[in-house]
N, C-alpha and C positions, 0 to 999 in steps of 0.2 A: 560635739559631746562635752558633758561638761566635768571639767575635773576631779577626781572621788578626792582627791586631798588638798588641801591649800598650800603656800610656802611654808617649809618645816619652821622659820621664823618668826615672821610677820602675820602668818596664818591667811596672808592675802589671798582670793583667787582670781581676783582681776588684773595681777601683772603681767606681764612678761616674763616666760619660765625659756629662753633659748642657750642659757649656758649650763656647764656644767659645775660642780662645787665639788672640789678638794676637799677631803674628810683632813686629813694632814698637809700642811702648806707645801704648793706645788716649790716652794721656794727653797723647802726643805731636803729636795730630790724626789717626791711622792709622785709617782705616775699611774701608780695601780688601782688606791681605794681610792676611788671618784664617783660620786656619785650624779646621775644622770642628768639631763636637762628633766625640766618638771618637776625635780625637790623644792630645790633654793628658786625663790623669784630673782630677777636680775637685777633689778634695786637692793636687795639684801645682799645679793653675792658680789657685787660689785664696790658697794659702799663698806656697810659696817664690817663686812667678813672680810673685806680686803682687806679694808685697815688691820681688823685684828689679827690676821694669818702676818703681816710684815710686822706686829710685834714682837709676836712670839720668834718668828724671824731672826730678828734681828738680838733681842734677847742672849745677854751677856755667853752664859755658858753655851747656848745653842749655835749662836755665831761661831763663836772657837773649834767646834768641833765641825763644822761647814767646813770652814777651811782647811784646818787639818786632817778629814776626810775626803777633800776632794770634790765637797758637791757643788753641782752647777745650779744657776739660775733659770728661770724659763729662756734665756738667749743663751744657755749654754758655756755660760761664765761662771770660774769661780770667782764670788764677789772676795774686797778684801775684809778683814777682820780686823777695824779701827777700835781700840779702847784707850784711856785716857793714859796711860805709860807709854804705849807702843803700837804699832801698825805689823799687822800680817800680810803679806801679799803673794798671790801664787809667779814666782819669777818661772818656774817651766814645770815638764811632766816629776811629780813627786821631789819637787824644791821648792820651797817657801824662802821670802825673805822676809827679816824682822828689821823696822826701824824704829830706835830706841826714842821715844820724846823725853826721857827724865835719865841723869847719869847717877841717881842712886842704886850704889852698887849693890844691893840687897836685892834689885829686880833682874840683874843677870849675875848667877854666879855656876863659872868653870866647876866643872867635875874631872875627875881620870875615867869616866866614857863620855861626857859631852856638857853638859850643861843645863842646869836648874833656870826656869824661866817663870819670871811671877807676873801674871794679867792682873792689872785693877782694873774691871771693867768700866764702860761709859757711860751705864745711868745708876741715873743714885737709886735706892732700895724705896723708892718713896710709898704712901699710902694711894695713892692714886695709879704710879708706874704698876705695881704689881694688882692692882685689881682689872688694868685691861690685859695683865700677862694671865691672869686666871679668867679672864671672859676668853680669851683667845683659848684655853685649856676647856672650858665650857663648849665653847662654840665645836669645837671636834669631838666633844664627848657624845653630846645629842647628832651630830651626826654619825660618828661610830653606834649609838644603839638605833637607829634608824639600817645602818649595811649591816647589822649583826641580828636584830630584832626582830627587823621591819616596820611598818609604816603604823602598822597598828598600835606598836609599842611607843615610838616617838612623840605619837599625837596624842599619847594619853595626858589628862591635864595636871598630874604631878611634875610633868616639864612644863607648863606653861609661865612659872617663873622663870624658871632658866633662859627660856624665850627674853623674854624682858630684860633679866640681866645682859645677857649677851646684846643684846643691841643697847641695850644704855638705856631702858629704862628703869629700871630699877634699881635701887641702892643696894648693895648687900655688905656680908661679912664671908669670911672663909679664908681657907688655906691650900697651899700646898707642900708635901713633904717630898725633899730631896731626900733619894735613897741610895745606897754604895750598892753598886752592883757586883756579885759575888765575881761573875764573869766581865770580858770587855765585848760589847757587842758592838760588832762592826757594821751596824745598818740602825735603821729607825722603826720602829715597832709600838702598835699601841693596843693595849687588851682592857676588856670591856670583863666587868663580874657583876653579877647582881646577888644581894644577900638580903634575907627578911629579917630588920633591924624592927624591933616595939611593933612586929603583928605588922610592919609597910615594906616595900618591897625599895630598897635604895639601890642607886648604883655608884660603882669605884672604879677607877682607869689608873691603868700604869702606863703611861710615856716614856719611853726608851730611847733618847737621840744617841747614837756610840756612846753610850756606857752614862750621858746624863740622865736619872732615871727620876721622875716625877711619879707621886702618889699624888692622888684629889678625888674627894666626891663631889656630887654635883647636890642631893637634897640636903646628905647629912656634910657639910661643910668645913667642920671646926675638925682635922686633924687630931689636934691634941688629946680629944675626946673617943677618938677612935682605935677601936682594937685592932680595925685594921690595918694597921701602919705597921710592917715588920721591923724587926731588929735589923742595926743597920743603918738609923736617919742621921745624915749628914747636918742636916737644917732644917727648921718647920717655920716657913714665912706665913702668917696670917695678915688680914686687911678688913680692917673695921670701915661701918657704915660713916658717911659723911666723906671733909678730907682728911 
């Protein structure tokens, strides 16, 4: 029988569809949104989604709170959280050890209950780093309206650039806005809205890693332009076309 949909990517139907795809990186502790074998082809899920899921991964603030959450890897390990000051490492159940690489004293300072700790993280803010930490922010969003929408939605072809971007064809522009969150949430959470911007129907996602909290759209792109960005933005990283 032959397949009603193609990969939600590559829109291939002649690959191989045997694994399943993480809507949120299994590397993140995700085990519940997943979606089936028969979305993602196995060349897409394997290749470019892999790489993209271990950037965001790995990704300065996202990493930090890995570790200082506690989460494991697919083998069940908490990795450690290496940035260019200092190294995290889990030494036993709820103990961390920290090794200093720099003795400027402004990156550890005593307090009277414990101690001020400052991360420089380990990649620099470049035009290129942050446009695959937003294809990685892409690549979960069109899957989120795929488990929240369905297939009907996904395959509509006002995602068919986002297709492109996320696998690297296509150059783009866009942002994301870091948000203080009012609360500290102690898990990862990610919500899908759709609103009728100019008479078209757009969609916005909030990413939620313990308390890092991400705003981004996927059509309408440019943040700063956006009403939907609540009060609250810590930072508005955008990334223009080329390098």
């Amino acid at each position: 029988m032959k397949k009603k949909y193609p990969c939600l990517f590559c829109l291939s139907f002649s690959r191989s569809f045997k694994s399943e795809e993480h809507v949120l990186p299994r590397g993140l502790g995700n085990t519940l949104k997943v979606l089936p074998p028969g979305v993602v082809c196995d060349k897409c899920n394997n290749g470019v989604l892999a790489g993209l899921d271990e950037v965001l991964t790995n990704f300065d603030p996202i990493k930090f709170q890995r570790i200082m959450n506690g989460i494991t890897n697919r083998e069940g390990k908490v990795q450690p959280s290496k940035h260019n000051n200092l190294d995290i490492t889990q030494i036993g159940p709820n103990h961390l050890g920290v090794v200093m690489k720099s003795k400027k004293a402004s990156y550890f300072q005593p307090t009277e209950t414990g101690f001020n700790l400052t991360v420089v993280g380990g990649h620099k803010i470049t035009n290129s780093y942050m446009k695959k930490v937003l294809r990685a922010l892409y690549k979960m969003g069109l899957e989120m309206v795929y488990s929240d929408l369905g297939a009907r939605t996904a395959y509509a072809k006002r995602f068919d650039g986002i297709r492109k971007i996320v696998l690297g064809q296509q150059d783009f522009s866009g942002s994301v806005a870091f948000v203080k969150h009012p609360e500290i949430i102690r898990k990862a959470e990610a919500k899908h809205h759709t609103y009728i911007m100019g008479g078209k129907k757009v969609s916005f996602f909030n990413f939620n890693y313990y308390g890092v909290q991400m705003l981004y759209g996927m059509e309408k792109r440019n943040a700063r332009e956006s009403d939907k960005i609540p009060s609250g933005v810590l930072d508005i990283i955008s990334v223009h076309k080329g390098k």
